[in-house]
Steps between C-alpha positions, in 0.01 A plus 500: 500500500243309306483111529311215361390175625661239255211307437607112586306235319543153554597281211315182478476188329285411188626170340675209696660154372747262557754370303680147588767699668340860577241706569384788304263808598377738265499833671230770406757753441645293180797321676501134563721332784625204517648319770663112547207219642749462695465819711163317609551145612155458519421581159841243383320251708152564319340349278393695174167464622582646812688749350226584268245514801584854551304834571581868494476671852436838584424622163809364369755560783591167570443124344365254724522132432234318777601156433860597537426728783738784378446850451757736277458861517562653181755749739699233563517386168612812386779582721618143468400348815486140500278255748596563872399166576728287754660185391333326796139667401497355160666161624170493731278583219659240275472237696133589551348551160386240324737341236387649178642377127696763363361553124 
């Protein structure tokens, strides 16, 4: 019996901005996702320059945000997986950013 190996590539992103209430990825396979700010605390509790202060990771495999200090894989945007963050994590990091004016 004759088998293949299914080749598996990884879809990345290419284009990434936020809306007032969402954020959108372009993916390099011609789909766009988009998912509630509210899936990310951190990027609700941003500021649109934080949340424009972003960077594509690993070639596009994730979005990191350093003045946020969040990373979201591209994975877990597509198979809907929202921030695994603890209520008392982000409490802590709340209460230690610095108070930022919301645009």
């Amino acid at each position: 019996m004759n088998t293949s190996a299914t080749e598996m590539r990884t879809t990345v992103a290419r284009t990434v901005s936020i809306t007032e209430d969402s954020l959108v990825v372009d993916l390099d396979d011609g789909r766009t996702i988009t998912v509630p700010l509210a899936w990310f605390p951190r990027l609700l509790n941003g500021s649109d320059d934080e949340r424009k202060d972003f960077r594509l990771i690993g070639k596009g495999e994730g979005i990191h945000w350093p003045r946020l200090d969040e990373d979201i894989s591209v994975e877990g945007l597509i198979i809907g997986k929202p921030s695994g963050e603890s209520r008392r994590s982000l409490k802590r990091w709340l209460d230690n950013r610095p108070k930022v004016q919301r645009e």
